[in-house]
C-alpha positions in Angstrom: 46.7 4.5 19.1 43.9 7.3 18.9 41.1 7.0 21.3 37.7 9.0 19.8 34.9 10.7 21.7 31.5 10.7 20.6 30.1 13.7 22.0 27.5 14.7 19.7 25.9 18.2 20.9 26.5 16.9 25.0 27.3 19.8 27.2 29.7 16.8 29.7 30.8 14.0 28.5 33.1 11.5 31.1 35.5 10.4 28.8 38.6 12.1 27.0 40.2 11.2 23.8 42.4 12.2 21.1 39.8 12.2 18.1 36.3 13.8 18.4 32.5 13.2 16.7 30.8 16.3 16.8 27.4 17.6 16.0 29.0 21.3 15.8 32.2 21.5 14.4 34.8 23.6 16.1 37.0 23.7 13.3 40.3 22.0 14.8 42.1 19.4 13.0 41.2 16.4 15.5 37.2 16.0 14.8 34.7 15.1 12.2 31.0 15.3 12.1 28.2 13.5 13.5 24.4 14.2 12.9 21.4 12.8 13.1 18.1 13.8 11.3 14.5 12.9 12.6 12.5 14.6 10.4 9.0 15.0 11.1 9.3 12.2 14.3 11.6 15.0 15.9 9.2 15.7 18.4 8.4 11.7 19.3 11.9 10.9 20.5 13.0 9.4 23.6 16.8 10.0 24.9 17.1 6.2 24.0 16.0 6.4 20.6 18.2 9.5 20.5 21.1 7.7 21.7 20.6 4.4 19.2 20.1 7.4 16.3 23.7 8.2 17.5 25.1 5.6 18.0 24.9 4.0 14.7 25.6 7.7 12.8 28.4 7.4 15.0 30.1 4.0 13.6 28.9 5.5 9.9 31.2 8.0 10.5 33.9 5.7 12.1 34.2 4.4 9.0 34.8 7.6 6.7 37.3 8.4 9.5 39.5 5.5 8.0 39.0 5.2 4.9 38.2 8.7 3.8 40.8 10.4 6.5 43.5 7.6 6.2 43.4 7.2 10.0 44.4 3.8 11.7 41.9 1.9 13.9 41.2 3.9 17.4 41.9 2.1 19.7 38.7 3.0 22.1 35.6 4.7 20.5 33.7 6.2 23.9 30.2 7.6 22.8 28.2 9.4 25.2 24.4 8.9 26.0 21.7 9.9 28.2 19.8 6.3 28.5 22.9 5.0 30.5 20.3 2.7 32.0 19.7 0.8 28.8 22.7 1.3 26.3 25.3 1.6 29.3 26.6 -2.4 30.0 29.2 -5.0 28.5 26.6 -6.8 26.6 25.9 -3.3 24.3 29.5 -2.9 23.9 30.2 -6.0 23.2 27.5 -6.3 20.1 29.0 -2.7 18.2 32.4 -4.1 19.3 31.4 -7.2 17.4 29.5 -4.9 14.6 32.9 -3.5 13.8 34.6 -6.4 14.1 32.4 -7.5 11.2 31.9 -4.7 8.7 35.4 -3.0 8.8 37.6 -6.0 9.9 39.3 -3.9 12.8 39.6 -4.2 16.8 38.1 -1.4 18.2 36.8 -1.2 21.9 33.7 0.3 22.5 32.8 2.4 25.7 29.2 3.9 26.7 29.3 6.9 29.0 27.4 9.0 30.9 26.5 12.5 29.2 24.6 15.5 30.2 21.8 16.9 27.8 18.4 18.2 27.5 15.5 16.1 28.9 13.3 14.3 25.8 9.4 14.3 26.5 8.3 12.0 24.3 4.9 11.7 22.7 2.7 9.1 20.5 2.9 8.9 17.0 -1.0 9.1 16.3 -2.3 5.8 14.5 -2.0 2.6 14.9 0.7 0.7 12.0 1.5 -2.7 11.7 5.3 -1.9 10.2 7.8 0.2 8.7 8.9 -0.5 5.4 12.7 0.7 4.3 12.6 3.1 1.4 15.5 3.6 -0.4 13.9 4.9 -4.1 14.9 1.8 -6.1 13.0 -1.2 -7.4 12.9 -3.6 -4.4 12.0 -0.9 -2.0 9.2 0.5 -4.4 7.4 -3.0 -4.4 8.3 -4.1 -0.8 6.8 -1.4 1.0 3.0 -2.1 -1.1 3.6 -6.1 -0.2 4.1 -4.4 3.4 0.6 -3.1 3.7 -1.2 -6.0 2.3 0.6 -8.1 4.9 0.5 -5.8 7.7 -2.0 -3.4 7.3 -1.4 0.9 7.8 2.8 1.0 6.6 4.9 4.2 6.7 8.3 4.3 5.2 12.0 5.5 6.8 14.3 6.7 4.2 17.9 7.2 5.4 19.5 9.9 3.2 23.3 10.3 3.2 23.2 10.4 -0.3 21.4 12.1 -3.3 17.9 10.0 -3.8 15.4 12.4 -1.3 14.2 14.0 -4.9 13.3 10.4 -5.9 11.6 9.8 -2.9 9.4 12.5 -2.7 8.2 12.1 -6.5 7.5 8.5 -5.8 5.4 9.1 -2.1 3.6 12.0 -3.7 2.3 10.1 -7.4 2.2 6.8 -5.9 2.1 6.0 -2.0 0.1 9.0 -0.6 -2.9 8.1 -2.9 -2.5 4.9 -0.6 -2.3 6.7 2.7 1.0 5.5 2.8 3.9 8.0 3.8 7.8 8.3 3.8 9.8 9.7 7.0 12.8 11.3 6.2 15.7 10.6 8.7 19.6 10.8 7.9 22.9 11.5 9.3 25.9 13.0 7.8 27.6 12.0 4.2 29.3 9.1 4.7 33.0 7.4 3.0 33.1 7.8 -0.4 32.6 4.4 -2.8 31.2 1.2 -0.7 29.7 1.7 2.6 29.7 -1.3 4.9 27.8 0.5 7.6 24.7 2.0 5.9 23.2 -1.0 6.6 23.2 -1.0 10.2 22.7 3.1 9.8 18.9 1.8 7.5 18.3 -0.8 10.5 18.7 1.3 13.3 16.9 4.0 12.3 14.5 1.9 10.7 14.3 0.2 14.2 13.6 3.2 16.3 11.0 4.7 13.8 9.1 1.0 14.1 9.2 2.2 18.2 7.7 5.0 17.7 5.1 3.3 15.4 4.2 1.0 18.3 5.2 -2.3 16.0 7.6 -4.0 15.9 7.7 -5.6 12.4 10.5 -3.8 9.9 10.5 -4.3 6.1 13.5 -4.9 4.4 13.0 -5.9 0.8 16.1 -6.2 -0.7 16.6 -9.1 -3.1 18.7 -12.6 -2.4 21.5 -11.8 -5.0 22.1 -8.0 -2.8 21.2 -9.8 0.8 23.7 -12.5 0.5 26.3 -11.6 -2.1 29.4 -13.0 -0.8 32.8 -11.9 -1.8 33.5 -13.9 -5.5 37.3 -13.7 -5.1 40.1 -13.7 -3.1 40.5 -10.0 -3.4 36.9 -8.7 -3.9 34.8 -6.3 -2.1 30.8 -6.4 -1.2 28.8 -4.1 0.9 26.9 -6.4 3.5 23.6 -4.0 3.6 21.6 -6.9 4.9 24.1 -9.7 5.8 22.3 -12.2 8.5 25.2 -11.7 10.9 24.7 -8.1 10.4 20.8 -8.4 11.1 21.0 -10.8 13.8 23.6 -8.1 15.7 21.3 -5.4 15.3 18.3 -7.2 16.5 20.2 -7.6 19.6 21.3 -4.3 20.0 17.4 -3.0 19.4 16.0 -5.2 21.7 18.7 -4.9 24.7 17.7 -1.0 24.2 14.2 -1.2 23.5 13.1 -4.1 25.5 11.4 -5.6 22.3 12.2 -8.2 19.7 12.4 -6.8 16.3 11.1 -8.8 13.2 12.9 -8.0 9.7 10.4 -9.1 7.3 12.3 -9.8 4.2 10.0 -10.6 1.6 12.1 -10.8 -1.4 14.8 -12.7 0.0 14.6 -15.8 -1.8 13.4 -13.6 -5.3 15.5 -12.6 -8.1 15.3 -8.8 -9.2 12.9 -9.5 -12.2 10.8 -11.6 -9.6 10.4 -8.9 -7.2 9.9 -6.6 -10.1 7.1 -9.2 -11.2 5.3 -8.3 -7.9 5.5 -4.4 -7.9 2.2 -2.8 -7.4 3.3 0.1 -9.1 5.3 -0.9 -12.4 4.4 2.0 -14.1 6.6 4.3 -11.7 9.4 1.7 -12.3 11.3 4.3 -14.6 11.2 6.9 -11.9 13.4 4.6 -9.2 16.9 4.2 -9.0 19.7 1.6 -8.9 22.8 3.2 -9.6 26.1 4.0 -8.4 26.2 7.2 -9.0 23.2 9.2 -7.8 24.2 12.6 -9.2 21.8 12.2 -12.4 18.7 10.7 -10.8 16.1 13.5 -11.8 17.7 13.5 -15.4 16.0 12.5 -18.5 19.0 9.7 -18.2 19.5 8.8 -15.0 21.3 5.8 -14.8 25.4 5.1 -15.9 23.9 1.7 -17.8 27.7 0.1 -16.7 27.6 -0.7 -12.8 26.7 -3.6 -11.3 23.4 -2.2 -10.5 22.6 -0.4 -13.3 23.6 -4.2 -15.1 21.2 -6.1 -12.8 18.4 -4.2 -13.0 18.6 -3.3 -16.8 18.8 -7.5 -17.3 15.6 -7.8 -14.5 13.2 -5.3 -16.2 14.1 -7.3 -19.7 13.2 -10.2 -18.1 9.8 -9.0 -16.4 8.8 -7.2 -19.4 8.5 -3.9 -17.9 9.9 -0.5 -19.3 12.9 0.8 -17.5 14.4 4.0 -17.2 17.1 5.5 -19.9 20.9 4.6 -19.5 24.0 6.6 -20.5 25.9 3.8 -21.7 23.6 1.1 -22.6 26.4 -1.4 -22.4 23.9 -4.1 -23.4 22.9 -2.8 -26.5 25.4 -0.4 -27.8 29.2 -0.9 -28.5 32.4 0.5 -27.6 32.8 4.1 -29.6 29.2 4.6 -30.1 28.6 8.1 -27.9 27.1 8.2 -24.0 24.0 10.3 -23.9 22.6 12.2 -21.4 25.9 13.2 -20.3 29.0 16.0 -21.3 29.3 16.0 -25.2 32.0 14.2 -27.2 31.9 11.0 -24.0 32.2 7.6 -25.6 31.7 4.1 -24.1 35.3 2.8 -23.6 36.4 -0.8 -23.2 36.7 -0.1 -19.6 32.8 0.4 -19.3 32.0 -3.1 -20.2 34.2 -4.5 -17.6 31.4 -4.9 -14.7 29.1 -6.8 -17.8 31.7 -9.1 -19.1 32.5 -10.2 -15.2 28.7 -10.5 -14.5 28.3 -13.1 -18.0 31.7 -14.7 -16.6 30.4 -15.8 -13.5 27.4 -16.5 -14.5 28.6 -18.8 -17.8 30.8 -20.4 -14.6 27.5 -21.4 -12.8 26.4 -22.6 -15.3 29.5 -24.5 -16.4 30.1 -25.7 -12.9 33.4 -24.1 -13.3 33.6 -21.6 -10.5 36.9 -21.2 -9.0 38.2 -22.9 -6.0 37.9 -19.0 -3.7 34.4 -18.2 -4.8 32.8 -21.4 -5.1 33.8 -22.0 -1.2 32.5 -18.2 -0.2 28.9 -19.4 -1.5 29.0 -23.0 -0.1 29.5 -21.2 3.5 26.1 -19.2 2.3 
């Protein structure tokens, strides 16, 4: 069994291990990378919102360590911090043991230890804010973060990048939040395991956690929709990303306020809503084409920017029907164009295949099964224990 070290950029670090997470490669075969991105609330930092940064980057990458790298579970994952005071007891290591647990279904201990670095002096962030609003670029984030300031008053927003949407971002805050003295932080770690990505969501909560610190509030927005917040697995075999699970939520509340001293609210406005309900409530449904749902992220500046065949391309192509707002351009319009009929916006000579309508015939399925009463025996128990 492999035991990993999370030494980040620490000088001395009292633990040894077979497996490292660096912040500076030394090109050997036994590490990986692990980094963490403050943006412009570098300078506000304390070691324990350092260490929390860290810590969650840290199980991010523990998961593109197995699934990306084909590793087995370690069998101890020490990870070095300089707020030993705060992150370093059972009751810490018991919650990211139990974290794990959760999202990636394996038994791996967890040890805090002591670590040498470079003494944090923190300062204020100037203002007074009543919450942070995640910002992601999509739908639900674009019209969460306006119902946060009506609610709460002054709201900034944390975007985590580890993927492609930080052009998205900045063409929303610019045309559409600054003019409402409303601004986007821009924290991230490292590029994550390819395809789903069970611990983004603890990676959006933390951070979104220690920027609410810093803001000197303690109320974090998190507006995804019902269908994305509580999505269980359908069958036997499938495969969900808990973003904003309760179980997940409730274990990172516990891990912010054991560290922080503080109980964290997650405001999550849209909950209960649809997609087209949410959308229904956007302040700013004109900029509704510039967001993004899909998969695949490469295209999202493009004339074309969504696939028009994933799951979230589906949803939220059905939602903006239903509102009656206009949507952005799709590449394979599954809904209203056939199989042979060309995909545009992408390399020449591309056709829609049988395989691209797939994700839409199982989305009418289950739905026609609701409506039928005629869910199967797996997925019908999987939402009962919702």
């Amino acid at each position: 069994m492999t035991a990993i070290v999370v030494t980040r950029g620490m000088k001395e670090v009292a633990a040894t291990g077979d497996y490292f997470f660096r912040r500076y490669l030394k090109n050997t075969s036994n590490e990986s990378l692990v980094r963490v991105s403050f943006g412009d609330l570098a300078r506000y930092v304390t070691a324990v919102d350092a260490d929390l940064a860290y810590i969650a980057a840290a199980l991010f990458n523990y998961e593109h360590f197995l699934k990306d790298l084909s590793n087995p579970p370690a069998e101890r994952i020490s990870i070095a911090v300089r707020a030993l005071d705060k992150l370093g007891n059972s009751e810490v290591e018991g919650i990211l043991h139990d974290l794990i647990s959760f999202l990636l279904k394996v038994d791996t201990e967890i040890k805090i230890v002591a670590a040498k670095g470079d003494l944090l002096i923190p300062r204020k962030v100037p203002g007074q804010f009543g919450s942070v609003s995640l910002f992601s670029g999509g739908i639900d984030s674009l019209a969460g973060i306006a119902l946060a300031q009506e609610k709460f008053g002054p709201t900034h927003g944390v975007f985590v990048h580890h993927d492609g949407l930080g052009g998205i971002v900045s063409q929303l805050e610019e045309t559409r939040l600054k003019p409402l003295n409303m601004h986007i932080h821009n924290m991230g770690t490292q590029t994550g395991p390819r395809g789903l990505q069970q611990m983004r969501g603890l990676v959006y909560m933390v951070f979104g956690g220690v920027a609410a610190d810093l803001h000197n509030t303690t109320n974090i927005v998190v507006s995804e929709v019902g269908h994305t917040m509580f999505q269980p697995e359908l069958t036997a075999l499938d495969e969900v990303t808990l973003t904003t699970h309760p179980i997940l939520v409730r274990l990172t509340k516990d891990l912010l306020r054991r560290a922080l001293d503080k109980e964290f609210t997650y405001y999550e406005p849209f909950s209960n809503l649809t997609k087209a309900e949410a959308i229904a409530l956007c302040r700013f449904k004109d900029a509704i084409p510039l967001t993004n749902s899909c998969r695949t992220t490469r295209w999202a500046l493009s004339g074309v920017s969504h696939c028009g065949q994933c799951y979230g391309c589906l949803v939220r192509r059905m939602s903006c029907f239903v509102a009656g707002v206009e949507d952005a351009k799709y590449s394979a319009d599954v809904l209203l164009r056939g199989v042979g009929e060309e995909v545009i916006g992408r390399r020449s000579g591309l056709t829609i295949d049988v395989s691209d309508l797939d994700n839409l015939y199982g989305l009418l399925r289950f739905a026609r099964d609701i409506l039928d009463d005629r869910l199967d025996q797996t997925a019908a128990l999987k939402i009962r224990a919702y």
